[in-house]
DRENPA-3360 file (N, C-alpha, C; in nm, 2 decimals, always signed):
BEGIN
1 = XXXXXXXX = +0.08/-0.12/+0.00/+0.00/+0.00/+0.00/+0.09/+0.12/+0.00 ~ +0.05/+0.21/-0.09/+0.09/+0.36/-0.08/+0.13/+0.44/+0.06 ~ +0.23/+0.48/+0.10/+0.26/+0.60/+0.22/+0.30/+0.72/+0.18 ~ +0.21/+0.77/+0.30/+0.31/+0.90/+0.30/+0.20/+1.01/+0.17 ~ +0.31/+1.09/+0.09/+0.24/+1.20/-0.02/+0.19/+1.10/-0.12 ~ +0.25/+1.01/-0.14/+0.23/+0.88/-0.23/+0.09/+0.84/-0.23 ~ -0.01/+0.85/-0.15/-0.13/+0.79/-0.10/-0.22/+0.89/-0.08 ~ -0.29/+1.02/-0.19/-0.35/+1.09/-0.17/-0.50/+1.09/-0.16;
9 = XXXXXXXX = -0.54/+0.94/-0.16/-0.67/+0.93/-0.10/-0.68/+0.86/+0.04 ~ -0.56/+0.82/+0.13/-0.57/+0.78/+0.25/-0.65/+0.84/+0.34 ~ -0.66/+0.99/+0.33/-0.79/+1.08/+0.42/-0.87/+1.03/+0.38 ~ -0.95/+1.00/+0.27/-1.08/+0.99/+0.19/-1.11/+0.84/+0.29 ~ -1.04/+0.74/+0.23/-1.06/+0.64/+0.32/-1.08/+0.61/+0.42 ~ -1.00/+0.73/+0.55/-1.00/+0.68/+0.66/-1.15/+0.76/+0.67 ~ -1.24/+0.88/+0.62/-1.35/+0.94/+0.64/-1.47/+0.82/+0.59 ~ -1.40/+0.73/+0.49/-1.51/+0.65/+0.46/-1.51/+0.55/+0.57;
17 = XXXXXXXX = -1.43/+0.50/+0.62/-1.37/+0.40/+0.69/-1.45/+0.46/+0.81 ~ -1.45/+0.56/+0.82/-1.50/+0.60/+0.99/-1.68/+0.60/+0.98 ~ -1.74/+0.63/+0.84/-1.88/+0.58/+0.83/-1.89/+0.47/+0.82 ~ -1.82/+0.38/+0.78/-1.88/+0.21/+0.75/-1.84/+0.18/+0.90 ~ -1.78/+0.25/+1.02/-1.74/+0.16/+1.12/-1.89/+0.25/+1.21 ~ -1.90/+0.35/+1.22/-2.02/+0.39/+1.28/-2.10/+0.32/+1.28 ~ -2.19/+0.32/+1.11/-2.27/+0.22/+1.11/-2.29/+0.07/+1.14 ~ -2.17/+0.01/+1.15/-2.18/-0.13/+1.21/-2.14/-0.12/+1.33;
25 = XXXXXXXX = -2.08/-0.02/+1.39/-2.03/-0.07/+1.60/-2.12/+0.08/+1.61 ~ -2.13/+0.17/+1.60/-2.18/+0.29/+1.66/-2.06/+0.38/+1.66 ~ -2.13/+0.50/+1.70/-1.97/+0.62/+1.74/-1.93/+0.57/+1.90 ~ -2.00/+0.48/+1.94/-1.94/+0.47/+2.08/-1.80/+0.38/+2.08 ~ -1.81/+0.29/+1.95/-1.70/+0.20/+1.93/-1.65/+0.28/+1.83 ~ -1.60/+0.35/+1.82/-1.51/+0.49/+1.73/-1.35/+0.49/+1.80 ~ -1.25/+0.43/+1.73/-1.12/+0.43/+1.83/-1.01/+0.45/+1.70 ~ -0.91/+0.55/+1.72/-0.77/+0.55/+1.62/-0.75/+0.43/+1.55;
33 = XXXXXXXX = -0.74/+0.31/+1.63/-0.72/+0.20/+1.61/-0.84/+0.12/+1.53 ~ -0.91/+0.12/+1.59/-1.01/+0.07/+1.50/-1.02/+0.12/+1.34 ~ -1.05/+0.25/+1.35/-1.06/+0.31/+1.20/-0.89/+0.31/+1.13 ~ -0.80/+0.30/+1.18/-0.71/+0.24/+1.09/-0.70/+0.18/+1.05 ~ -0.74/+0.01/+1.10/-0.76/-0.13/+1.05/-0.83/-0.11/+0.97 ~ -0.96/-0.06/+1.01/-1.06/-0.06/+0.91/-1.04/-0.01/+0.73 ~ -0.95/+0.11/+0.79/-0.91/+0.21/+0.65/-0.78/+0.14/+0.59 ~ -0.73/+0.04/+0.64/-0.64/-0.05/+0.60/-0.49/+0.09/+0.58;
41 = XXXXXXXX = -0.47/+0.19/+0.71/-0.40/+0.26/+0.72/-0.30/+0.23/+0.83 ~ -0.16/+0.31/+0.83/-0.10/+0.30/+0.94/-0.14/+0.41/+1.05 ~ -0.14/+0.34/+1.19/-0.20/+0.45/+1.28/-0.19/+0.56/+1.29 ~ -0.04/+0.57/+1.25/+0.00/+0.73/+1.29/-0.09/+0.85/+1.19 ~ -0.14/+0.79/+1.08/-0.20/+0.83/+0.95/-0.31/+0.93/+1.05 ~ -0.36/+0.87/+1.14/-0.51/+0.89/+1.21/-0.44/+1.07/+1.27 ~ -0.37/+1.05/+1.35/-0.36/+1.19/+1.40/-0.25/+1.28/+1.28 ~ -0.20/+1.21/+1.18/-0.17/+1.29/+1.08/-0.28/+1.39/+1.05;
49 = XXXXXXXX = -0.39/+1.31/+0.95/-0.52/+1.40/+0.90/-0.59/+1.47/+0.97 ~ -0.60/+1.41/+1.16/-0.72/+1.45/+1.22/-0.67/+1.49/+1.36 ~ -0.70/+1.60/+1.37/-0.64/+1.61/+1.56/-0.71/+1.56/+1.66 ~ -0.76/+1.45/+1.64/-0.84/+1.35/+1.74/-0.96/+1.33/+1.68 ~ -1.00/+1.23/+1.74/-1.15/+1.20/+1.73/-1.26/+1.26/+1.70 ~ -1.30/+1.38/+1.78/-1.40/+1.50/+1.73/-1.37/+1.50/+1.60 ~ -1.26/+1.59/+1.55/-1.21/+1.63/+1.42/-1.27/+1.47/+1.36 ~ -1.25/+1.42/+1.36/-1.23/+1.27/+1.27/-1.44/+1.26/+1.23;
57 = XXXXXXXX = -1.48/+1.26/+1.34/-1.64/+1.23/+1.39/-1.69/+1.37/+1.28 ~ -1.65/+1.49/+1.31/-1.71/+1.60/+1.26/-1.72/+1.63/+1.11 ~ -1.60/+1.56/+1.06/-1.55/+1.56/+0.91/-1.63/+1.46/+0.83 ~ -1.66/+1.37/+0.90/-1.71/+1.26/+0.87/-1.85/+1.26/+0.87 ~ -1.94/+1.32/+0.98/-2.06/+1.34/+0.99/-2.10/+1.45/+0.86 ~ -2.01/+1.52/+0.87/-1.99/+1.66/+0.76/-2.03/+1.60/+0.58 ~ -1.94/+1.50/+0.60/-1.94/+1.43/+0.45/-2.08/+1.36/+0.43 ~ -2.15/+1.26/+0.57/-2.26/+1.19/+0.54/-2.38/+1.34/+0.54;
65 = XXXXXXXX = -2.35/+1.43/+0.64/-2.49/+1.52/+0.56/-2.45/+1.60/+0.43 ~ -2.36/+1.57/+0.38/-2.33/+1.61/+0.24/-2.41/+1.50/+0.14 ~ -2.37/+1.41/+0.19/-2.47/+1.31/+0.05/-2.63/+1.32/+0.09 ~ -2.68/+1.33/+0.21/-2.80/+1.35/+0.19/-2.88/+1.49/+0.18 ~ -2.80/+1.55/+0.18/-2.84/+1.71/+0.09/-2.86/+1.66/-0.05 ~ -2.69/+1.59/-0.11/-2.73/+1.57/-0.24/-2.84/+1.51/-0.29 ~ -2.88/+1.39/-0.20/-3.00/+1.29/-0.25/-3.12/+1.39/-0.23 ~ -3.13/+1.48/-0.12/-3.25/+1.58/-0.12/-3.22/+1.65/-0.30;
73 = XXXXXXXX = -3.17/+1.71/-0.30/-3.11/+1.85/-0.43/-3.17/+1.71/-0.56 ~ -3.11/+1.57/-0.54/-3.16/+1.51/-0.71/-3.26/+1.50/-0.71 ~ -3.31/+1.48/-0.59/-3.51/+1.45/-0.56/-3.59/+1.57/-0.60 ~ -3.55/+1.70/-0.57/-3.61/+1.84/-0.58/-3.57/+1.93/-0.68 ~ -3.43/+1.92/-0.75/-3.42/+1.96/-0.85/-3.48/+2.04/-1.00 ~ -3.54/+1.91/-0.99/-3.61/+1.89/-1.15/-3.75/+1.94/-1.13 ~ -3.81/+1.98/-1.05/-3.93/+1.97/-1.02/-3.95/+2.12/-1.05 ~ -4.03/+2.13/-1.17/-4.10/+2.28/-1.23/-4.21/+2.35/-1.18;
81 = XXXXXXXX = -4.32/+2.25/-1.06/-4.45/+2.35/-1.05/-4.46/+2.29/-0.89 ~ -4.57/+2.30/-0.86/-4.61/+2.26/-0.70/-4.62/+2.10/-0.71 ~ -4.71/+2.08/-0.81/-4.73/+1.90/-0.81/-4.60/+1.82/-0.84 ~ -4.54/+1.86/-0.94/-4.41/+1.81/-0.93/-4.32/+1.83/-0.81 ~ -4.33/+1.92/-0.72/-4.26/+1.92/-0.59/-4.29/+1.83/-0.51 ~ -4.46/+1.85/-0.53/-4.49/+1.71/-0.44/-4.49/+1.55/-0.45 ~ -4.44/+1.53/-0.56/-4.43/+1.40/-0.62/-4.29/+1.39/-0.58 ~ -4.19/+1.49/-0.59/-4.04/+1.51/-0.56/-4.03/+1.47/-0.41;
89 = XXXXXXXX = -4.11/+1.53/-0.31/-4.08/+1.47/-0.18/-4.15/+1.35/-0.13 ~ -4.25/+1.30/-0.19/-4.31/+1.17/-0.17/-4.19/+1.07/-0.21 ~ -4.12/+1.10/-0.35/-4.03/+1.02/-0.41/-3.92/+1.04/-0.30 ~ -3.88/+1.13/-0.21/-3.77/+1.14/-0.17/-3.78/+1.05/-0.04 ~ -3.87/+1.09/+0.00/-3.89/+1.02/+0.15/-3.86/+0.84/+0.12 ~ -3.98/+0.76/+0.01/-3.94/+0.64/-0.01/-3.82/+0.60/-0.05 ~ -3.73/+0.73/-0.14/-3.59/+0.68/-0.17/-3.51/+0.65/+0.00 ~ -3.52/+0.73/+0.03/-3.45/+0.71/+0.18/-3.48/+0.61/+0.24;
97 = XXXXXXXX = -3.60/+0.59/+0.25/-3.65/+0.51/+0.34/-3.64/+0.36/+0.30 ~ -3.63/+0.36/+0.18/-3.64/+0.22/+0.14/-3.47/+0.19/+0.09 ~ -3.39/+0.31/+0.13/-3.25/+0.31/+0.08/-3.17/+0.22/+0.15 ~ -3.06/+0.27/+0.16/-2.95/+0.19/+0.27/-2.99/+0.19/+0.40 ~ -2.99/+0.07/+0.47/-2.99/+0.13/+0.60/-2.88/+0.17/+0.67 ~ -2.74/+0.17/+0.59/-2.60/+0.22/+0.64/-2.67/+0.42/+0.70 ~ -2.76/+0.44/+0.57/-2.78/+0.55/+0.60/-2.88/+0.63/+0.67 ~ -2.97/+0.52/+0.76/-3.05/+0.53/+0.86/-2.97/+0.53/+1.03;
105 = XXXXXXXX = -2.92/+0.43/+0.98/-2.82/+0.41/+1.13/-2.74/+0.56/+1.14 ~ -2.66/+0.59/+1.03/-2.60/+0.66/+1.06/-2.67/+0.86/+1.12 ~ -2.80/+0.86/+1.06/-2.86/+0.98/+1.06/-2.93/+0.94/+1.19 ~ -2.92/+0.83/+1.24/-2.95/+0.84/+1.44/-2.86/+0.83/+1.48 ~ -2.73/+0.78/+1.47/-2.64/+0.82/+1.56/-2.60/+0.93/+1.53 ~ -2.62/+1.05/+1.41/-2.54/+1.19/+1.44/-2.63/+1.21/+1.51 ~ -2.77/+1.23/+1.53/-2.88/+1.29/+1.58/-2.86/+1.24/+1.71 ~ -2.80/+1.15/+1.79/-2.84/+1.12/+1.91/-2.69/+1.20/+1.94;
113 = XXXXXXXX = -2.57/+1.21/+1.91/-2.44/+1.28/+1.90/-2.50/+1.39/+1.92 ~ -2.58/+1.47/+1.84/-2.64/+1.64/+1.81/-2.69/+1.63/+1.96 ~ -2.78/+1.54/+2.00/-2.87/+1.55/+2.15/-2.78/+1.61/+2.25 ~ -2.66/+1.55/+2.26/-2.58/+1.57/+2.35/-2.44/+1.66/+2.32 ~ -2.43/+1.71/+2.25/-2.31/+1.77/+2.20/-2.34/+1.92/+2.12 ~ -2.29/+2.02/+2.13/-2.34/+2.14/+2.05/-2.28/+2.15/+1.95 ~ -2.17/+2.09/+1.93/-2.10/+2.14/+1.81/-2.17/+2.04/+1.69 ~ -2.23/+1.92/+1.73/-2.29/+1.84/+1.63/-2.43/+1.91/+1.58;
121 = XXXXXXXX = -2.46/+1.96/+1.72/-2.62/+2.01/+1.68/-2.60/+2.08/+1.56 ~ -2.48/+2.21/+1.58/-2.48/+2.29/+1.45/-2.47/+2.22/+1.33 ~ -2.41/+2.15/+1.33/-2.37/+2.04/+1.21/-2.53/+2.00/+1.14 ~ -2.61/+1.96/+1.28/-2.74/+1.90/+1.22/-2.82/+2.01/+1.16 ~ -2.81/+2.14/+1.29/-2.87/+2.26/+1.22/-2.84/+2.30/+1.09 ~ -2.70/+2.29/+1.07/-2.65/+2.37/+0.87/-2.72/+2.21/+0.80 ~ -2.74/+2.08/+0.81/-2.79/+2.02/+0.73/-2.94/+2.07/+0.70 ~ -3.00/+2.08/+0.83/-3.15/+2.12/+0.81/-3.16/+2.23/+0.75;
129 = XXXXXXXX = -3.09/+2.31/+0.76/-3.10/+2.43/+0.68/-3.05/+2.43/+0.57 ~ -3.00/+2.32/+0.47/-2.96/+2.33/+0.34/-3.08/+2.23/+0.30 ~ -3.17/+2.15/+0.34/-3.29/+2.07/+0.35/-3.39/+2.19/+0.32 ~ -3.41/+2.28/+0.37/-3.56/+2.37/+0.38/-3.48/+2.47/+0.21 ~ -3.39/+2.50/+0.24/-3.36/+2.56/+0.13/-3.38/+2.51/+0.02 ~ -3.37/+2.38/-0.02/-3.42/+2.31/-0.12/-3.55/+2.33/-0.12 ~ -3.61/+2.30/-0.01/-3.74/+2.26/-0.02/-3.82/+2.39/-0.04 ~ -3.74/+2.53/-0.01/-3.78/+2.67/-0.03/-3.79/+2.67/-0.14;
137 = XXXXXXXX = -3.76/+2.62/-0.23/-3.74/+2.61/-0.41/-3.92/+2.63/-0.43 ~ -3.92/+2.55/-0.36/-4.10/+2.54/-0.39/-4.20/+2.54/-0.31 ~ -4.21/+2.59/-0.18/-4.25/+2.61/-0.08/-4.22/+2.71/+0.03 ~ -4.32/+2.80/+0.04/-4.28/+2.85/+0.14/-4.20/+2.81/+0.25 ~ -4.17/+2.92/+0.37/-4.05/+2.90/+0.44/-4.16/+2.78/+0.59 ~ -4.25/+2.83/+0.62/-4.36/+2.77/+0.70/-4.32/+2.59/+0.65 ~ -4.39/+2.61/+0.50/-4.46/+2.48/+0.46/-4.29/+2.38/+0.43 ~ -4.23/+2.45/+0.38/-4.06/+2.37/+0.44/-4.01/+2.34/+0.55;
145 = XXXXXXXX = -4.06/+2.41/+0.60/-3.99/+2.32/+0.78/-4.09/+2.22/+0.83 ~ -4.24/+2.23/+0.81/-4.30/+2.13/+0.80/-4.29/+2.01/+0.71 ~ -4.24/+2.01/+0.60/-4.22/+1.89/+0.50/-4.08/+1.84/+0.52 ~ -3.93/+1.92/+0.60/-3.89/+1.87/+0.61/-3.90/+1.73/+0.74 ~ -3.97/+1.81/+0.85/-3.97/+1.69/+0.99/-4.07/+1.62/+0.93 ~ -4.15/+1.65/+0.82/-4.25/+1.56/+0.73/-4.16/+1.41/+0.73 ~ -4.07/+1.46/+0.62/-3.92/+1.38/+0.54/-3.86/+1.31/+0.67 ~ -3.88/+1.35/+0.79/-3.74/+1.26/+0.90/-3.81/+1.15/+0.97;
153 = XXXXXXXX = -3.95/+1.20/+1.00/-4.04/+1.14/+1.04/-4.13/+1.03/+0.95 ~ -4.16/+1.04/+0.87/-4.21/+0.93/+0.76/-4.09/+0.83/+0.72 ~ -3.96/+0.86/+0.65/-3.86/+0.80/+0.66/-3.84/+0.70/+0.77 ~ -3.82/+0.75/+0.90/-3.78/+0.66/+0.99/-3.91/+0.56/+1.05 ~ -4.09/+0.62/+1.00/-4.12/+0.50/+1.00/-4.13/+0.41/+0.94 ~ -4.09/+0.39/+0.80/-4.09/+0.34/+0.70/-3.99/+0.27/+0.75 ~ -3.92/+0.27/+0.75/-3.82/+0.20/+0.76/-3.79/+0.12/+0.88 ~ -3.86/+0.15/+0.95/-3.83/+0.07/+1.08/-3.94/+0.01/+1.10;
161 = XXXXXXXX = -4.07/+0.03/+1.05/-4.13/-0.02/+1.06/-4.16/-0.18/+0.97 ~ -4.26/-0.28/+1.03/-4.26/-0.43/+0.98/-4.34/-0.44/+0.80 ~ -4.45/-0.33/+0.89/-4.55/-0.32/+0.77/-4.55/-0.21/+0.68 ~ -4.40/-0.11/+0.63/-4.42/-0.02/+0.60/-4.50/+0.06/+0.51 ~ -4.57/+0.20/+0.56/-4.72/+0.24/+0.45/-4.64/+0.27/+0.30 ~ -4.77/+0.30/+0.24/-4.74/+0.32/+0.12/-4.76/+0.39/+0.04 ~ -4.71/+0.43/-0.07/-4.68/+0.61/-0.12/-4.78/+0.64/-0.11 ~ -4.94/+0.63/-0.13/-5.03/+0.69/-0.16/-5.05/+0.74/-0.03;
169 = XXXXXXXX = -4.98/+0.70/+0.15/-5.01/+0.73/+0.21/-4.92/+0.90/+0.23 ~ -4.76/+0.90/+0.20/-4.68/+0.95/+0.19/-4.78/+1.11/+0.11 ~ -4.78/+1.04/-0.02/-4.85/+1.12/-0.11/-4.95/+1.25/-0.05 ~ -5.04/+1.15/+0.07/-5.13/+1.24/+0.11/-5.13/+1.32/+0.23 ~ -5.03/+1.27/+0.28/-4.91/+1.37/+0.42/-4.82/+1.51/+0.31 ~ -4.81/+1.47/+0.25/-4.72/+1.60/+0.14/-4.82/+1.70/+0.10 ~ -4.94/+1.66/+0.03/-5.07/+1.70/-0.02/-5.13/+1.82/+0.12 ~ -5.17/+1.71/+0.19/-5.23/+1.80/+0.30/-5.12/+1.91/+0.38;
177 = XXXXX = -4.96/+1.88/+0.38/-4.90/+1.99/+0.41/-4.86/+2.08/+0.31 ~ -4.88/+2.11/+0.22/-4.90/+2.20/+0.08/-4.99/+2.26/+0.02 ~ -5.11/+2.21/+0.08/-5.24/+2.27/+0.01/-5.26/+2.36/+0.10 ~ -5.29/+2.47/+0.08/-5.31/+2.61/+0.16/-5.50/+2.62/+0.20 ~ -5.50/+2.68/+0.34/-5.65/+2.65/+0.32/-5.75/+2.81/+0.27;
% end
């Protein structure tokens, strides 16, 4: 294996390496050691990139709500009028929900991290706020903060649940928070 300047995706790895280890042990099993096995790195690599743990957790959480902004942005993008927005977040919620669960586990353990830590909360706050901003595309600022806890809360029962509902139910949770009275 590559060292040293030689090896200029070894950060990249040890960031991916620290999400695939979240999601199968938790952040509670989060150790130098661990995530260098994992990232198939030499230890010292770890406090090379990262000045401890925090740094390592915050960069890394940083990157997972970067991909689910993106998955928000491909879901809401394309979408030209109000019905198309709302077909955009019905579709988004099932994509999630029916998605990885690498990416379920991981969006409760930042969120239980955020419970107890401030510097994560903000982390969670700049994701939620790049969430409504999308969702501002096509929605008031009201009816976006409502479709986003829409989005965190349908997701997570869908997915955790045995019998999960079905879009037409999704559909009419979107509907009724969009339709103005």
């Amino acid at each position: 294996m590559a060292t040293g300047h030689t090896d200029p995706q070894r950060r990249e790895r040890i960031l991916a390496a620290t999400l695939d280890h979240i999601a199968a042990e938790g952040v509670a099993g989060v150790s130098h050691r661990k995530i260098a096995a994992r990232a198939g790195v030499p230890l010292g690599s770890m406090t090379y990139h990262f000045t401890g743990i925090d740094d390592l957790l915050r960069e890394a959480f940083t990157r997972f709500a970067e991909h689910i902004v993106t998955v928000f942005e491909q879901h809401l993008v394309t979408a030209g009028d109000t019905e198309q927005a709302r077909q955009a977040v019905t579709d988004l919620v099932h994509a999630i929900s029916d998605g990885p669960q690498r990416d379920l586990v991981l969006t409760q353990e930042l969120y239980t991290l955020a419970a107890r830590r401030p510097e994560y909360r903000e982390l969670t706050r700049t994701w939620m706020a790049r969430s409504r901003d999308l969702l501002r595309r096509h929605f008031d600022a009201d009816t976006a903060r409502q479709l986003d806890a829409l989005i965190e809360g349908l997701t997570l029962h869908r997915a955790l649940d045995t019998a999960p509902h079905e879009r037409a139910l999704t559909s009419e949770a979107v509907r009724r928070i969009t339709t103005t009275a």
